[in-house]
C-alpha positions in Angstrom: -109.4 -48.4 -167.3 -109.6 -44.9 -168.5 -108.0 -42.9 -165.2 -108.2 -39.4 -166.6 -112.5 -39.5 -166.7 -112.2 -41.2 -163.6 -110.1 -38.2 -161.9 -112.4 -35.6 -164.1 -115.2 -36.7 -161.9 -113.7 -36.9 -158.5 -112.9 -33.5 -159.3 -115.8 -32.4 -160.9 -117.8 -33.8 -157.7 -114.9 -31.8 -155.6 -115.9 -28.6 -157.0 -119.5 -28.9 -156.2 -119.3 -30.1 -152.8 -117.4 -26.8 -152.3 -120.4 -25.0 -154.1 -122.7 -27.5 -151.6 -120.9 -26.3 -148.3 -121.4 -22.5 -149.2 -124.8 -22.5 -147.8 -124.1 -23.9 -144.1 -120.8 -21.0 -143.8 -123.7 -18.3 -144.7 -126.1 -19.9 -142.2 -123.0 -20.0 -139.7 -121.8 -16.2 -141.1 -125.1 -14.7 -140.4 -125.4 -16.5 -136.6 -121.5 -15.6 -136.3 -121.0 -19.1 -135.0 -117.0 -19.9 -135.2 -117.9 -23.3 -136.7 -118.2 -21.3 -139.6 -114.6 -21.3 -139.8 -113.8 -25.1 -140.2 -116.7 -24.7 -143.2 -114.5 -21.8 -145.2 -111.3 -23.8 -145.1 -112.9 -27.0 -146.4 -114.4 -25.2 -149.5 -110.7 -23.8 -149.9 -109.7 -27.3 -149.9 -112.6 -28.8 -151.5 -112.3 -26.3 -154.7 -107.9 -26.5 -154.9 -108.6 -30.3 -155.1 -111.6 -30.0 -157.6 -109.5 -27.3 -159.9 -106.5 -30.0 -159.9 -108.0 -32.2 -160.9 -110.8 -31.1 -163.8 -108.7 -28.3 -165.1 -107.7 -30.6 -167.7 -110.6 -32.5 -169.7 -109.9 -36.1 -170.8 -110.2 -36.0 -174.8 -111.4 -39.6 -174.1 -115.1 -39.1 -172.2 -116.2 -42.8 -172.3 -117.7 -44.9 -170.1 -117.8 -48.6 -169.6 -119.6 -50.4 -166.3 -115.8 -50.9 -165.0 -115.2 -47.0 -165.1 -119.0 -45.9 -163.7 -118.7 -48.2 -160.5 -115.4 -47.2 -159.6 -115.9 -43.3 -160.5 -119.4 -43.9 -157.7 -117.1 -45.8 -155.4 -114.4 -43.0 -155.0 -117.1 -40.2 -155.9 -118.9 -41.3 -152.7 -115.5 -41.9 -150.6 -114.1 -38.5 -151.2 -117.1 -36.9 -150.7 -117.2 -38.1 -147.5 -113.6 -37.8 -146.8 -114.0 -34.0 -147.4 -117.7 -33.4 -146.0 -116.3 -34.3 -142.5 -113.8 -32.1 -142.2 -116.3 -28.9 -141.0 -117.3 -31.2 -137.6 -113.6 -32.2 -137.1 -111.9 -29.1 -137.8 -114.5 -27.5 -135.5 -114.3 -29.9 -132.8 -117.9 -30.0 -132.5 -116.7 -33.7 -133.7 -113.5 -34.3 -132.4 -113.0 -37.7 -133.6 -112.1 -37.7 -137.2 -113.9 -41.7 -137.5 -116.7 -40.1 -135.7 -117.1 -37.5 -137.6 -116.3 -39.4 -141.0 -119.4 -41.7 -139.5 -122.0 -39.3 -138.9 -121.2 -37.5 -142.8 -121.2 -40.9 -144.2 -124.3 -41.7 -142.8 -125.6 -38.2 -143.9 -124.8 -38.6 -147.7 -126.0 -41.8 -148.0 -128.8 -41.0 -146.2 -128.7 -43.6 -143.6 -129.4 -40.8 -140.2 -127.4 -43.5 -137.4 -125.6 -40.9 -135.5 -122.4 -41.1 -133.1 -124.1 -38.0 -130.9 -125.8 -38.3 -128.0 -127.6 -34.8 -128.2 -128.0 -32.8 -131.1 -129.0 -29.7 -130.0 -125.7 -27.6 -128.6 -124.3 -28.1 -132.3 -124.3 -24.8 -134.5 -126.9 -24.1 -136.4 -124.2 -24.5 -139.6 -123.1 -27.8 -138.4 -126.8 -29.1 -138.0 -127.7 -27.8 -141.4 -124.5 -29.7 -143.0 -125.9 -33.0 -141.3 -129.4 -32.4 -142.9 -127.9 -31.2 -146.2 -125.8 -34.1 -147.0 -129.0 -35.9 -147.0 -130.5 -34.3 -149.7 -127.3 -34.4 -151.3 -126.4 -38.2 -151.3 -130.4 -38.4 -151.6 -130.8 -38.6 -155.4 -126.6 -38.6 -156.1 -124.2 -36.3 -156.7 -123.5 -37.7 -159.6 -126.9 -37.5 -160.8 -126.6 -33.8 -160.0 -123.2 -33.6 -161.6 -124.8 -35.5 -164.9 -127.6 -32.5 -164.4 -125.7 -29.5 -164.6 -122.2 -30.2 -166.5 -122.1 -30.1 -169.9 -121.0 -33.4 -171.3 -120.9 -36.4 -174.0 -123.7 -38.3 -173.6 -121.4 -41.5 -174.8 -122.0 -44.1 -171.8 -122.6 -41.8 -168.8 -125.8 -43.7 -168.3 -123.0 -46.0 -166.7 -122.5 -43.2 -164.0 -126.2 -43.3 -163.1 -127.0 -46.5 -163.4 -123.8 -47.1 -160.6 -125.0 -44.5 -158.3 -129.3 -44.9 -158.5 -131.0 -47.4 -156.9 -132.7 -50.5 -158.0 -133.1 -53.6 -160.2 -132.7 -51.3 -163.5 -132.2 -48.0 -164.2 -133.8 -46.8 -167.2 -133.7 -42.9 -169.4 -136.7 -41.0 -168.7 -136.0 -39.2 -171.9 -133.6 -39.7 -175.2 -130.6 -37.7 -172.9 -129.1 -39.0 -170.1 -128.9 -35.4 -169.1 -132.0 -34.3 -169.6 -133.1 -37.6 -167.1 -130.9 -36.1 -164.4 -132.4 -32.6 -164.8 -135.9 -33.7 -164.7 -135.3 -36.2 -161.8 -133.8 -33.4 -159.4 -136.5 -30.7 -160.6 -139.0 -33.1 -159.1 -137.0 -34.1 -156.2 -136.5 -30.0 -155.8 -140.2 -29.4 -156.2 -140.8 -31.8 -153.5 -138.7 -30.8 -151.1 -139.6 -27.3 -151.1 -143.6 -28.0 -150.8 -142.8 -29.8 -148.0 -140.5 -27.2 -146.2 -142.9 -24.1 -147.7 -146.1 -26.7 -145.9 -144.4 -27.5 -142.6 -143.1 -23.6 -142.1 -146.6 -22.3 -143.0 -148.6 -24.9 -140.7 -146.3 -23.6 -137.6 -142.9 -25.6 -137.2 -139.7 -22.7 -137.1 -138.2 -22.0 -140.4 -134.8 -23.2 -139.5 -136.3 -26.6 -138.6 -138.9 -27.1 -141.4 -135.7 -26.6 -143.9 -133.6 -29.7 -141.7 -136.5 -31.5 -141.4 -137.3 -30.7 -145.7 -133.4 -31.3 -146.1 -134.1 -34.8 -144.2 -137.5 -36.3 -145.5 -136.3 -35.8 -149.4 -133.4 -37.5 -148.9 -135.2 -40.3 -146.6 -132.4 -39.4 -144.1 -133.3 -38.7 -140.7 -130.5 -36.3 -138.9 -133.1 -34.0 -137.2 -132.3 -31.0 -135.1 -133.9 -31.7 -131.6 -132.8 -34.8 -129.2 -136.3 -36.4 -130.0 -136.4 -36.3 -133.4 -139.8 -35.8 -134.1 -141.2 -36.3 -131.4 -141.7 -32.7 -130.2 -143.7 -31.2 -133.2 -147.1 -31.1 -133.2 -149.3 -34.4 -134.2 -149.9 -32.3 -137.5 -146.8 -31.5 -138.7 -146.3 -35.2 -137.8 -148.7 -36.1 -140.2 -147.6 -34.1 -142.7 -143.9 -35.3 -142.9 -145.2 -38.9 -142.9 -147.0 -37.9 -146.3 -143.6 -36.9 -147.8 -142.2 -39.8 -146.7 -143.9 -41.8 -148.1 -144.5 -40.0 -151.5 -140.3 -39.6 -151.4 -140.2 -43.4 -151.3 -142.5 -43.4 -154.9 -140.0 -44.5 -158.1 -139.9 -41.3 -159.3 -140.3 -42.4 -162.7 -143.9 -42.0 -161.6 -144.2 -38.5 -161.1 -142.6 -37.7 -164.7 -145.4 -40.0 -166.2 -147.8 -37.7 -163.5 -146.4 -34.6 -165.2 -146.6 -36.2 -168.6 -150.5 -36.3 -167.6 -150.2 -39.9 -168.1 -151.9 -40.7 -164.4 -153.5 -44.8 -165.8 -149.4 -45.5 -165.7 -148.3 -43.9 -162.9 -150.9 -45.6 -160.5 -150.4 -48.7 -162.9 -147.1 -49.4 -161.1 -147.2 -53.2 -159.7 -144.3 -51.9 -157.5 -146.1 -48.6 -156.4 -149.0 -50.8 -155.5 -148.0 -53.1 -153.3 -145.8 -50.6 -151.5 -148.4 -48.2 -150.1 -150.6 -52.2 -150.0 -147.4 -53.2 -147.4 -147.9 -49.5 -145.8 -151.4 -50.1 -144.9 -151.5 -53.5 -143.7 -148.0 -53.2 -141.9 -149.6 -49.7 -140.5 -152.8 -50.9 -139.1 -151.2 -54.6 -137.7 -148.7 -51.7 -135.7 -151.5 -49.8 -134.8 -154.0 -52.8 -133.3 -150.8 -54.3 -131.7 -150.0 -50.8 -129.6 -153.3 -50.0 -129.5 -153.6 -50.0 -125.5 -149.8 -48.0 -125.2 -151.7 -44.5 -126.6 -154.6 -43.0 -124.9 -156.7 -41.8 -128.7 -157.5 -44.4 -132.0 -155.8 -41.4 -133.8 -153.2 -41.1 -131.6 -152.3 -44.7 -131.9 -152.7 -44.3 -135.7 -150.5 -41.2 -136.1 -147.2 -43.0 -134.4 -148.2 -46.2 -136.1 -148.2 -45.2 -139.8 -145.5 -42.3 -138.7 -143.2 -45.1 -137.7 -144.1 -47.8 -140.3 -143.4 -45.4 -143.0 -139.9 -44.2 -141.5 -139.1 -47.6 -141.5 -139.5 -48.9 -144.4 -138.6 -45.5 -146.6 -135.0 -45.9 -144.3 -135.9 -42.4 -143.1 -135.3 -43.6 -140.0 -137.5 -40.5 -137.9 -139.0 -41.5 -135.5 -141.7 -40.0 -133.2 -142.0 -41.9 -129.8 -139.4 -44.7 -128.9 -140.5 -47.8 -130.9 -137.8 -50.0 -128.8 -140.5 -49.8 -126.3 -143.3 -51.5 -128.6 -144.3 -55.0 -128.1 -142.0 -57.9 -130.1 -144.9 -58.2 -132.8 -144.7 -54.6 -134.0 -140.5 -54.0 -133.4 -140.5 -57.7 -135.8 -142.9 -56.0 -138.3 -140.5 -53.0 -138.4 -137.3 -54.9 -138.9 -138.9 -56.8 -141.9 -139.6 -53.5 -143.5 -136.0 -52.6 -142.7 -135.3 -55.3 -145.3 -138.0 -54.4 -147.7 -137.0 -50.9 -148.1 -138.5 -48.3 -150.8 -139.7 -48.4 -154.5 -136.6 -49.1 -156.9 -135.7 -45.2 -158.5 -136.6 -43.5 -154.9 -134.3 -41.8 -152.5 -135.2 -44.5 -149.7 -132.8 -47.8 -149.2 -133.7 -51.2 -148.5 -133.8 -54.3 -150.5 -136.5 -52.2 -152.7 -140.1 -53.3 -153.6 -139.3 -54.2 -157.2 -136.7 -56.8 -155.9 -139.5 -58.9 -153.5 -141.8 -58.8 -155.9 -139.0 -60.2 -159.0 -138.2 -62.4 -155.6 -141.4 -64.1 -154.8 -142.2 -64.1 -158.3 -139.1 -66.0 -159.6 -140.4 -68.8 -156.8 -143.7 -69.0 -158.2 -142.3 -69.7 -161.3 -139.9 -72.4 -160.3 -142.9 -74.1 -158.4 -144.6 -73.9 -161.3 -142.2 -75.6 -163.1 -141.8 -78.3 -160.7 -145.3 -79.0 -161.5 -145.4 -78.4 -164.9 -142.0 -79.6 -166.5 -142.5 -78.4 -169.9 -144.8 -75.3 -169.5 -143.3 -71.9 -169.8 -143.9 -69.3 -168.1 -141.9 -66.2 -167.4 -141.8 -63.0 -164.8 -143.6 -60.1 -165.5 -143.4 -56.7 -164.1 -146.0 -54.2 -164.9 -147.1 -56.8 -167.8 -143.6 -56.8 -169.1 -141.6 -59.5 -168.7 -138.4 -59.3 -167.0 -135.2 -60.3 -168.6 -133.3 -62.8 -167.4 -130.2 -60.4 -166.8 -132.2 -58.4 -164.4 -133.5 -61.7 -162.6 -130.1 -62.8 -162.6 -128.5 -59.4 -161.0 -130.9 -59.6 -158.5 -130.2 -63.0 -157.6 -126.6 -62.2 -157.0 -127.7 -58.9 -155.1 -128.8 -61.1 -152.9 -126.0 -63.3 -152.3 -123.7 -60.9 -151.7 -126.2 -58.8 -149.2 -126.4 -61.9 -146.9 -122.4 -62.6 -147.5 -121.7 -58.7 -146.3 -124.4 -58.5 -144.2 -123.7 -61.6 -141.9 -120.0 -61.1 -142.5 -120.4 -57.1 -140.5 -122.3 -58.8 -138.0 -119.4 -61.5 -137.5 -116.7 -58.5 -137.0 -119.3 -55.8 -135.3 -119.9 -59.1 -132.6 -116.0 -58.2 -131.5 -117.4 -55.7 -129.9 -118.9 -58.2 -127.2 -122.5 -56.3 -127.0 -125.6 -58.3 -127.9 -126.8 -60.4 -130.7 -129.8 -57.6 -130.9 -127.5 -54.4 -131.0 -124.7 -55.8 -133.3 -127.4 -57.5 -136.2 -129.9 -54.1 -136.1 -126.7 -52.6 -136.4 -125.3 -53.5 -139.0 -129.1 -54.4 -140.6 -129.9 -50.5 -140.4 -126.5 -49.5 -141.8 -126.5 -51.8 -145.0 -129.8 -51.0 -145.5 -129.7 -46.9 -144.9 -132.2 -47.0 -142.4 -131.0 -45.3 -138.9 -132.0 -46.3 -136.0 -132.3 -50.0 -134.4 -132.5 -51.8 -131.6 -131.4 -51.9 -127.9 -128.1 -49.9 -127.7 -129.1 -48.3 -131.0 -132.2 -47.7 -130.6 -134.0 -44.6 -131.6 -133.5 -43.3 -128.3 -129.5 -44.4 -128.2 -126.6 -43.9 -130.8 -123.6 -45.9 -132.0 -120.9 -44.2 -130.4 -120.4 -46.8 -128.0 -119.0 -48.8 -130.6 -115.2 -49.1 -131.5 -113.7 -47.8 -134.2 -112.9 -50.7 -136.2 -116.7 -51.5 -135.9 -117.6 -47.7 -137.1 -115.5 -48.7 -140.2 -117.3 -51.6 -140.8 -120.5 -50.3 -140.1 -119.0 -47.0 -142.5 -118.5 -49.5 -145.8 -121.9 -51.0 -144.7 -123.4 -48.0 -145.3 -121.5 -47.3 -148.4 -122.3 -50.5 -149.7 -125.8 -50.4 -149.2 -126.7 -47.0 -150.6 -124.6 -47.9 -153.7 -126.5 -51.0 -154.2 -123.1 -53.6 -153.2 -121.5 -53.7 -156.6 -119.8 -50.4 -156.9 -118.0 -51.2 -153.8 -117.8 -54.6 -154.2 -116.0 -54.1 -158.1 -113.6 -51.0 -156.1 -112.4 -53.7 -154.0 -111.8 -56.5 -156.0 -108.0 -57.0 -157.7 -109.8 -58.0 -160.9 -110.2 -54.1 -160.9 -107.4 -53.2 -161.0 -105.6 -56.7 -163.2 -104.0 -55.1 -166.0 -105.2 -56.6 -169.4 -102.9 -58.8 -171.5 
């Protein structure tokens, strides 16, 4: 285990977060809020720790799989440890699990709150909700391997810990090159949308949250409602950029490479927006007679259905009120989740279809002992490693996932509340049902069960095996 790389990045990531809280204290600075405070003291702390522990480079920069999930792991734990210091040391969240909850949930983009009502927060403290969803969007490590000049060696380890998906595959030659590109999209993005919402009428402050939010498929918005309060067509257009944030972005660098046949070649692509329209227009005839317009009913349909299944986790009415048919449709996209390479959560796409098409094969071969046949993705056929990986993803998500809902039950609430719980935790989604439903919170639950619910989210952003390989004493075995 090489311990000096691993403590150059916690460091490294330190340093930035300190850079990354600079713009909330100028929001809170400019509306003289005293939260503003809390903010100055944790970049004072944020950047001592960072300078402690970079000043010193490691002559030995590799990176082996061991190293790269265990640098996410921590990356993502002290992150989080320090991010939640502005709402404690402000008192706007005065209990330090609570707050460690809600900036958990913000960095890895998950939007289930502890709060009952957003809106007497600071501006500052709003912004740092919706900012650690862009942040814990793409990665901070993706943005570290972005801007920080380094040995290429085996960083790829580093992104392939912290980015979600089946595989994780160079864009270009440099791993560093791959980061840049990928957050100069994601940047690109996220501006059009905030420049689009601002311009068609929603206030500045709130089109850069609700910006901050969408890109990173989060959800923390800045009224009570969510979004239920902005006008149908600013509804429509963040349900654009949610879905178009929940596109591999591998796909717009072959858009900007002009090569459009490949990007709209993507099985995965494809049968994501297919799940969007069919799932959007069964939720639509379903509520049809709850809305007074066909439009109307459309909007909050494909508004929702598209939350869902990105894990943005927005919503724009209160879907606990749907009939059983659409809330069962929803929590089946809470499993599905986004493309593979996206900011969104989930399953992924890429993992059903390797999923039903691994099946497929083995009835096949039921029938037809000695044919061949193999799965194929995009016409390329998948290797076994990766059909492998994501058979074991599997086990472990229904071992974790069943073994939250086992210690959230303690709890004593209902089946309902404690498996959407823990369901729209692991899977970065928000919201869920009954007691935390989009128009309720999980502050009602214990502490121990915010824990649970905390390494839930941690878990499922970093894909299980980063935190699953921190964990483990094989780890941490010395060799013989």
């Amino acid at each position: 285990m090489n311990y000096s790389v691993i403590r150059y990045v916690l460091g490294s990531v330190l340093k930035f977060e300190g850079l990354f809280l600079c713009l909330p204290l100028l929001v809170g600075l400019v509306a003289r809020e005293e939260s503003s405070l809390a903010f100055f003291f944790t970049i004072l702390i944020c950047l001592s720790l960072g300078f402690l522990l970079s000043f010193r480079k490691p002559k030995n920069m590799k990176f082996y799989a061991v190293e790269g999930f265990v640098s996410v792991s921590l990356s993502w734990i002290v992150l989080s440890l320090a991010g939640c210091l502005p709402f404690f040391l402000s008192g706007e969240i005065p209990s330090f699990v609570d707050a460690l909850f809600e900036t958990v949930s913000g960095f890895t983009t998950t939007g289930a709150s502890i709060l009952s009502e957003v809106e007497p927060m600071s501006r500052c403290c709003l912004l740092w909700r919706s900012f650690t969803h862009w942040i814990g969007g793409m990665g901070v490590l993706v943005f570290v391997l972005a801007v920080l000049p380094s040995g290429e060696g085996n960083m790829m380890y580093l992104m392939k810990a912290e980015s979600p998906g089946p595989s994780v595959e160079k864009l270009v030659p440099k791993v560093r090159t791959t980061a840049f590109i990928l957050y100069a999209v994601y940047t690109a993005l996220t501006i059009s949308e905030m420049l689009l919402l601002f311009f068609t009428g929603m206030p500045l402050f709130d089109a850069v949250n609700i910006g901050f939010a969408t890109a990173g498929t989060g959800g923390f918005g800045v009224l009570n409602d969510s979004c239920g309060s902005y006008a149908p067509h600013l509804q429509v257009i963040i349900t654009v950029f949610m879905i178009l944030f929940g596109v591999n972005f591998n796909c717009y660098f072959l858009l900007l490479r002009g090569k459009l046949k490949s990007a709209l070649c993507s099985e995965e692509v494809r049968v994501y927006l297919g799940i969007i329209l069919a799932a959007g227009l069964l939720v639509a005839w379903n509520t049809r007679e709850m809305f007074s317009t066909l439009g109307e009913t459309l909007r909050h349909a494909f508004f929702q259905v598209a939350s869902i299944i990105t894990t943005t986790g927005f919503s724009s009415v209160d879907f606990g009120l749907w009939p059983q048919f659409s809330l069962t449709i929803l929590v089946l996209l809470c499993f599905i989740g986004a493309c593979a390479g996206s900011t969104g959560g989930g399953i992924k796409v890429s993992r059903i279809i390797i999923m039903f098409k691994t099946v497929l094969k083995e009835l096949f071969t039921i029938k037809h002992p000695r044919g061949v046949r193999s799965v194929k993705l995009d016409g390329r056929t998948v290797e076994h490693e990766t059909v492998r990986s994501v058979n074991i993803f599997l086990v472990i998500y229904v071992l974790v996932m069943f073994g939250s809902v086992l210690l959230v039950s303690l709890d004593n609430f209902d089946f309902t509340t404690n498996f959407t719980a823990v369901v729209a935790t692991i899977n970065n989604i928000g919201p869920g049902l009954e007691k935390v439903g989009p128009a309720s919170n999980f502050g009602h639950f214990s502490d121990v069960s915010k824990v649970v619910l905390i390494f839930d989210m941690l878990a499922g952003r970093l894909e299980l095996f980063p935190m699953i390989v921190l964990f483990s004493p094989l780890t941490w075995k010395k060799r013989k």
